[in-house]
Each structure stands twice: as C-alpha cells, then as structure tokens.
Short mmCIF file of the C-alpha atoms (twelve columns), coordinates in Angstrom:
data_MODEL
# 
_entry.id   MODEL 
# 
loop_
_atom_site.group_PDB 
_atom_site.id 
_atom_site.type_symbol 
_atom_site.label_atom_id 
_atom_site.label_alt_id 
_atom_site.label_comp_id 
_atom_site.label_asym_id 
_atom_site.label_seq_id 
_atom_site.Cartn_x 
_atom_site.Cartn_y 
_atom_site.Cartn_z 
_atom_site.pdbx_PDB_model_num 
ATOM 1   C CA . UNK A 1   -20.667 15.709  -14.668 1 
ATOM 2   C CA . UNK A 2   -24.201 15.888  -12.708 1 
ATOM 3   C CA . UNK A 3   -24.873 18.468  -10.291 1 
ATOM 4   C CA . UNK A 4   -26.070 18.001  -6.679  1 
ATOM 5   C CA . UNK A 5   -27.430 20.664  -4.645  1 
ATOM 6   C CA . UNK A 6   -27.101 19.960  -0.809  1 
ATOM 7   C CA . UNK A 7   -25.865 22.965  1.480   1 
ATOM 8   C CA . UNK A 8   -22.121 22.883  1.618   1 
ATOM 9   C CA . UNK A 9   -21.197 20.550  -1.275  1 
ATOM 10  C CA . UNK A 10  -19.576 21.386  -4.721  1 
ATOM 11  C CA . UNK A 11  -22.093 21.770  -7.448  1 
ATOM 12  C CA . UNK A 12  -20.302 19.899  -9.860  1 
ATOM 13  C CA . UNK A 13  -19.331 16.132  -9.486  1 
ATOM 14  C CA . UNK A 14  -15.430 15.914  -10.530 1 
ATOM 15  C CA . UNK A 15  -14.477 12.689  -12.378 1 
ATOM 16  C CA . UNK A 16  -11.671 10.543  -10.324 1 
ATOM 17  C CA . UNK A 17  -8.706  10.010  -11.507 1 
ATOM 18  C CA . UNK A 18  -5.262  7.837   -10.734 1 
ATOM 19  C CA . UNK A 19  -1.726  9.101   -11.833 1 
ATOM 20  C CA . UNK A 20  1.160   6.813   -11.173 1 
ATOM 21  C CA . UNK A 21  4.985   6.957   -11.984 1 
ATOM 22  C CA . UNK A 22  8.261   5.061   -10.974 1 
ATOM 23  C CA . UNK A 23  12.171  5.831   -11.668 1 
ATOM 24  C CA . UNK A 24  14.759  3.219   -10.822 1 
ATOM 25  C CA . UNK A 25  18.484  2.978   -11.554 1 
ATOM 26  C CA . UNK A 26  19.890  -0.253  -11.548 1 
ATOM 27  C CA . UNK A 27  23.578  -0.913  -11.072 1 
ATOM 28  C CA . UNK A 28  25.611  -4.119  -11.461 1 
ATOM 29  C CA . UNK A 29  28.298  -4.331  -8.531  1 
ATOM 30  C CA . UNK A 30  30.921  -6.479  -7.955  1 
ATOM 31  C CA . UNK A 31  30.850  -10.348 -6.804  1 
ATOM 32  C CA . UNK A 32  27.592  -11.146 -9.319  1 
ATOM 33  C CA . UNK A 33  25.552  -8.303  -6.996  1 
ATOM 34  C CA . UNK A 34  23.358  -6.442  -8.756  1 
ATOM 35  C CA . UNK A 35  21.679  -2.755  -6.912  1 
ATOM 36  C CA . UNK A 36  18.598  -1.066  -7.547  1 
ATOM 37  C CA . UNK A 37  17.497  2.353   -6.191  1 
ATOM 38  C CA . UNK A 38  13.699  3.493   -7.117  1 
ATOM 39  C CA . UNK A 39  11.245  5.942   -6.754  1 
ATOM 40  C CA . UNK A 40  7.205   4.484   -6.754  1 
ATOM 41  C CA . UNK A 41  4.763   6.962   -6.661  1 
ATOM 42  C CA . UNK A 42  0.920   7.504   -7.236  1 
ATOM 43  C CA . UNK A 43  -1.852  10.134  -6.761  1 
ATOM 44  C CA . UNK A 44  -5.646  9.189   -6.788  1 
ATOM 45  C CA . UNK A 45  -7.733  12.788  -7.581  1 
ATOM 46  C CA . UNK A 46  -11.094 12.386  -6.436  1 
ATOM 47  C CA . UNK A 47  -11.552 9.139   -5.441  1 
ATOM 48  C CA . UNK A 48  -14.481 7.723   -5.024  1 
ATOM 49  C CA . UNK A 49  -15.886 6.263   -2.214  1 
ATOM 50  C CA . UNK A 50  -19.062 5.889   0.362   1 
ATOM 51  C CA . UNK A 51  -20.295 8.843   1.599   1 
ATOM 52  C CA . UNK A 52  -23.631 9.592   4.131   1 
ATOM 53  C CA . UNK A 53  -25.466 12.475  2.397   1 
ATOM 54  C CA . UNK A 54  -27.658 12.621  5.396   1 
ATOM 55  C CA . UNK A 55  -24.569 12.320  8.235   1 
ATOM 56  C CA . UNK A 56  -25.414 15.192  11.364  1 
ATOM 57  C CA . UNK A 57  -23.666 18.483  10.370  1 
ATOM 58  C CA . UNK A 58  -24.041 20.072  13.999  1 
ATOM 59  C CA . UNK A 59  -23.042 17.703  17.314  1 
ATOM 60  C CA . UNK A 60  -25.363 17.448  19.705  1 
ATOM 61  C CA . UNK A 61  -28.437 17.692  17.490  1 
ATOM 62  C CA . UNK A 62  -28.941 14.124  16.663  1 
ATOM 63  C CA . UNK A 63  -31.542 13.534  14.096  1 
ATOM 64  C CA . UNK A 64  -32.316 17.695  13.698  1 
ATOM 65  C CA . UNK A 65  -28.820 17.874  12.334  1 
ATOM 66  C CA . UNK A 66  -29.281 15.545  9.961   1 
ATOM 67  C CA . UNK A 67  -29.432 17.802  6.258   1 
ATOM 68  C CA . UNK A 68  -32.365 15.730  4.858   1 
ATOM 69  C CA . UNK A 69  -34.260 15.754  8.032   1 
ATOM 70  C CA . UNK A 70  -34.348 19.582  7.809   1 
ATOM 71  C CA . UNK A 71  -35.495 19.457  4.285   1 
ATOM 72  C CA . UNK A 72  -37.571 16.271  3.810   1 
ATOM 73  C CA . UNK A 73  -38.189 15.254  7.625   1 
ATOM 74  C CA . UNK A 74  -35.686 11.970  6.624   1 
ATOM 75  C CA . UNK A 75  -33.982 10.335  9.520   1 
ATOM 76  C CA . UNK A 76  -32.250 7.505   7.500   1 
ATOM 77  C CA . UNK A 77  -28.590 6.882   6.274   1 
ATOM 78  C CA . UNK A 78  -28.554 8.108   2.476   1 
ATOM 79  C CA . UNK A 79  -25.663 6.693   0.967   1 
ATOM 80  C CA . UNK A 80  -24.117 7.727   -2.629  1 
ATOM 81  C CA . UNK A 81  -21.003 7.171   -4.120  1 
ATOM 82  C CA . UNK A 82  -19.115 10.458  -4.656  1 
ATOM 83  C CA . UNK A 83  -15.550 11.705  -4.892  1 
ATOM 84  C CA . UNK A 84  -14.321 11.789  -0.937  1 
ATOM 85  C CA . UNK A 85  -10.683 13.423  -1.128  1 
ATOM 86  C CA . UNK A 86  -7.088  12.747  -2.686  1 
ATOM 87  C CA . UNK A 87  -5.020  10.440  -1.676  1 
ATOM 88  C CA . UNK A 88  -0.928  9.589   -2.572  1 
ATOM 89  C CA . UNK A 89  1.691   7.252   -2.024  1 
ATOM 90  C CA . UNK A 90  5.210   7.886   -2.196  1 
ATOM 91  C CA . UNK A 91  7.973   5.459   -1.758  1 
ATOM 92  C CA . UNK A 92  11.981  4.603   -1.616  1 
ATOM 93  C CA . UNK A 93  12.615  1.005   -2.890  1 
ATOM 94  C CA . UNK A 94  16.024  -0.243  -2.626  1 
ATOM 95  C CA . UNK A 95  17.092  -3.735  -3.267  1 
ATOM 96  C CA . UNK A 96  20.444  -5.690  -3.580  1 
ATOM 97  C CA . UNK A 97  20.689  -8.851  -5.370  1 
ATOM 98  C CA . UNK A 98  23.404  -11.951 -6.059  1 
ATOM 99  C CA . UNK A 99  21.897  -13.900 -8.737  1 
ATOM 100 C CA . UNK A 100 22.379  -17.743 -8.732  1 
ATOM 101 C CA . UNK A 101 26.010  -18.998 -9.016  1 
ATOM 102 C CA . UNK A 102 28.251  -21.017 -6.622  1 
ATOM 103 C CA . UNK A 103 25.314  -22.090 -4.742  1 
ATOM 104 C CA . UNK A 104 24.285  -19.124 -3.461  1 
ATOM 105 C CA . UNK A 105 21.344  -16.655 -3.870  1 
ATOM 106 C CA . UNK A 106 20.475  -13.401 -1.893  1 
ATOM 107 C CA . UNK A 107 18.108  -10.973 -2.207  1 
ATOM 108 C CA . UNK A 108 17.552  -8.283  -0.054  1 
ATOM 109 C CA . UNK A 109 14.963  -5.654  -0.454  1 
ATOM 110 C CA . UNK A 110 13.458  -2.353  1.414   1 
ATOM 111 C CA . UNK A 111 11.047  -0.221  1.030   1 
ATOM 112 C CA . UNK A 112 10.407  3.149   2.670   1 
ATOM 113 C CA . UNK A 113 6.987   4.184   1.868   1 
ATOM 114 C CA . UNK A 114 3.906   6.567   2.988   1 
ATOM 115 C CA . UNK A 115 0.377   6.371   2.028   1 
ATOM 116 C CA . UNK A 116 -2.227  9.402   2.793   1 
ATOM 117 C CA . UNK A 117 -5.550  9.688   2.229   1 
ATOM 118 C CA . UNK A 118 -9.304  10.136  2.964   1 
ATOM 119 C CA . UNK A 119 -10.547 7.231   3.386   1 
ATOM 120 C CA . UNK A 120 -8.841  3.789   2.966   1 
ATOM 121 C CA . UNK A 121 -10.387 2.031   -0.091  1 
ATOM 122 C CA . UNK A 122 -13.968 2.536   -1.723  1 
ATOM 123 C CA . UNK A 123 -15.666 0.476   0.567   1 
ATOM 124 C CA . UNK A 124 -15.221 2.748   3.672   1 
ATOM 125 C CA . UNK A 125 -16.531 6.304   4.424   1 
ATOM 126 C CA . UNK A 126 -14.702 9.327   6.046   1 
ATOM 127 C CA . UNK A 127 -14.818 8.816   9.698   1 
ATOM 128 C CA . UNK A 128 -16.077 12.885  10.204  1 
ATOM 129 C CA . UNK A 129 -18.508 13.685  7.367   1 
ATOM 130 C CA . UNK A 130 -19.520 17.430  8.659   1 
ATOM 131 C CA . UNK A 131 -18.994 18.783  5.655   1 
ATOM 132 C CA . UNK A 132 -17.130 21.863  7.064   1 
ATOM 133 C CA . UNK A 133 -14.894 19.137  8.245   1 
ATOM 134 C CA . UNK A 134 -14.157 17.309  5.325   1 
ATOM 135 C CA . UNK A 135 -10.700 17.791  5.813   1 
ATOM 136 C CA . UNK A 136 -10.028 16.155  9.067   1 
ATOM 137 C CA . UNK A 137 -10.273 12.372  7.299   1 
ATOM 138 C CA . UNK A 138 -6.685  13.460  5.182   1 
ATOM 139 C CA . UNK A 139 -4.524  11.303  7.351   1 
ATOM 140 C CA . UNK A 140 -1.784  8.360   7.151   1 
ATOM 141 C CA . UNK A 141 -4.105  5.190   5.981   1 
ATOM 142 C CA . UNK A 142 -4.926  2.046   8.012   1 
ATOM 143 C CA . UNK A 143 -3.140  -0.240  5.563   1 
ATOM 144 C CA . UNK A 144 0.334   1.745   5.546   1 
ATOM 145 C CA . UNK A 145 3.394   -0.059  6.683   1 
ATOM 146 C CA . UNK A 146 6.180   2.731   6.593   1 
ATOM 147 C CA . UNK A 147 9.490   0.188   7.267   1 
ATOM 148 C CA . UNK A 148 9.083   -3.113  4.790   1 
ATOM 149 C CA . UNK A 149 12.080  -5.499  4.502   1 
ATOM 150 C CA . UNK A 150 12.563  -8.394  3.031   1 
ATOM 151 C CA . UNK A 151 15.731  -10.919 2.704   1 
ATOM 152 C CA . UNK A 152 15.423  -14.183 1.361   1 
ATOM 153 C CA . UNK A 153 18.381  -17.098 -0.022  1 
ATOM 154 C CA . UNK A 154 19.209  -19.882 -1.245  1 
ATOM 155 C CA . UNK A 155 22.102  -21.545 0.019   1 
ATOM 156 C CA . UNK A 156 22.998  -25.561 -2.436  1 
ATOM 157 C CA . UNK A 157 25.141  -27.314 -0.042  1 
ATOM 158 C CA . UNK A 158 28.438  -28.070 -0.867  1 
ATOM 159 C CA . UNK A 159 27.910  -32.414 -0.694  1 
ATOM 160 C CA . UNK A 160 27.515  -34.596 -3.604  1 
ATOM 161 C CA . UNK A 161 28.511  -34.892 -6.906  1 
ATOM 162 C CA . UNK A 162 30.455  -32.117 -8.317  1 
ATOM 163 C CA . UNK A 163 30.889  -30.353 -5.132  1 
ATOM 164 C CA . UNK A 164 33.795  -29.746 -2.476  1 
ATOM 165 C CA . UNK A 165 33.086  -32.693 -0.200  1 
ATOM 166 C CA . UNK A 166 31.591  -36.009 -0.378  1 
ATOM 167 C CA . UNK A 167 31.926  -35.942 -4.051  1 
ATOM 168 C CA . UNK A 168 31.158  -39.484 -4.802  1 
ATOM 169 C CA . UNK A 169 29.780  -42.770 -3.058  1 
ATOM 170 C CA . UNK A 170 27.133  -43.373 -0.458  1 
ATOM 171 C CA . UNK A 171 27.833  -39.919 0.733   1 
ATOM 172 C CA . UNK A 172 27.585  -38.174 -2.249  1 
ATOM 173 C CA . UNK A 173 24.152  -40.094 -2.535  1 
ATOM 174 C CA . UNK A 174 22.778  -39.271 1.156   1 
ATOM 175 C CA . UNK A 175 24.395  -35.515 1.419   1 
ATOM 176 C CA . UNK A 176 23.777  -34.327 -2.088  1 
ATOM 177 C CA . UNK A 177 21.496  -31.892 -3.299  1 
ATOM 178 C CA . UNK A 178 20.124  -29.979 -0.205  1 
ATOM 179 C CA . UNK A 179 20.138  -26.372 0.099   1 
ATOM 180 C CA . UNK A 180 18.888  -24.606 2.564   1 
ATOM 181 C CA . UNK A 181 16.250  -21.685 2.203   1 
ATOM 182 C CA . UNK A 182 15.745  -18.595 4.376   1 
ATOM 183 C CA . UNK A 183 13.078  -15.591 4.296   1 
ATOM 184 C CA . UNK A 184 13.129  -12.756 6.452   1 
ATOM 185 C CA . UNK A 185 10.161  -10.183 6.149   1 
ATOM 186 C CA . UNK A 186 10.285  -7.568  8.983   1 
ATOM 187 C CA . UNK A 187 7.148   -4.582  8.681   1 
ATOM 188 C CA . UNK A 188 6.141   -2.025  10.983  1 
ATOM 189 C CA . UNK A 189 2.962   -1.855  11.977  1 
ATOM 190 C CA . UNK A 190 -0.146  0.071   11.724  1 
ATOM 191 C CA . UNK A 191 0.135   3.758   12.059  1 
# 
C-alpha cells in the first residue's frame, strides 16, 4: 500500500475488498408449487471510487479552502482514485413457483432489500468531501428499490387437440395452441 500525506487523510491506502454470501431453503409444496426463502447479502470494504483531493475543507472560503491551494497555490480539481467508504446490501428473497403442467405456469417472486453506501458506483464522488465529514455520504444509494415484485404465467388454453373443448375439426385448428402470457413487475421507487 502507498502512503499519501494530505492533512486529515489515512496514511496508508487500504486495498478494497467485496465479501458476498446467500442462504436459501427451498421447499416443495403441494399442487406442483415449489417455495423458496433466501438470504442475499454483500459488503464492499473500501471501495474505490472518485475522490477531489483538492475539494474546500472550510465553507465560505472558496478557493483559500481548497488543501492544495494552501500548499501549492493550486485552484484546480485534483482527482485520484482512492478507497471512499463501505458499502452493504442485505436482502429477503422469497419466491413461489408451479412448474409447467396442465397448462399452467406461475411464478411469483419478492424481494425485500437495502443497499447503503458512500457513493453509488466508482464513477461518482461523495457529495460532501470535507474530510472531517466523510461520514455524511453513508446513506441509502440512488439505485435502491426497497419493495421488488414480480409475477409472471403462462396460461395453454384449453382448445385443440388433446384438450377439454374443441378437440378436433376446424375448431380444434383455429382455437388450438394459444396461451396467454402475463408479467407483473411492481418496484418502489427511489429513496
């Protein structure tokens, strides 16, 4: 790990890191259902993103605040790529399922999740980057969607050959062989 020596930053860089880890029980019910219970989880340590070296510490100062422009009279942006914060993700996923058989499929699935972090992905930078306020950025991310359902089927109609009506003829011909296909996706929204 490199060193870097700016007022109010760790001396050593930490490497980043990404742990992840599920558990799920699955469960065959009656009537060709099947049930599934799981837990999803991950933790990023140290995750890297964009960060403004040269970012005002002190409001109201504008460009005297700026730590290089104390130093080294610099008034630009100074970008690097450093660790910015944690982050985790935690979530309940639940999902019942009738496989294929009579002419009917159904899935339906939910999740209950909740994503915290610094910053959203690499790309972005902490919206306060005072370094004695680091810790203000830990905070539900942009992309989370708490509530996710989904519920989907598929639904062969009983006409044509081999089925309960119109089992033969023109009928058969026409009617047979359509099935009818739903999905149903309702998300919350941003935090």
């Amino acid at each position: 790990p490199g060193t870097y020596g700016f007022a109010g930053w760790p001396q050593k860089v930490r490497r980043g890191y990404l742990q992840s880890w599920n558990f799920t029980l699955q469960k065959q019910l009656p009537y060709g259902f099947t049930g599934e219970v799981g837990y999803v989880a991950s933790r990023e340590t140290n995750k890297l993103g964009y960060f403004d070296i040269n970012a005002g510490q002190v409001i109201g100062l504008g460009q005297a605040g700026r730590p290089l422009q104390q130093r080294f009279g610099r008034t630009a942006p100074t970008t690097m790529v450093m660790p910015v914060g944690t982050g985790l993700y935690d979530s309940l996923q639940t999902k019942l399922e009738r496989r294929f058989s009579q002419g009917l499929q159904l899935t339906a699935a939910y999740t209950w999740s909740k994503t915290i972090g610094f910053i959203n992905n690499t790309a972005d930078q902490p919206a306060v980057r005072a370094y004695s306020f680091l810790h203000l950025n830990r905070a539900v991310r942009g992309f989370d969607r708490t509530h996710n359902l989904h519920i989907n089927n598929v639904w062969e109609l009983p006409f044509g050959r081999g089925k309960r009506w119109a089992p033969s003829g023109a009928a058969a011909a026409i009617l047979g062989g359509w099935q009818v296909n739903n999905v149903l996706a309702l998300i919350s929204g941003t935090p």
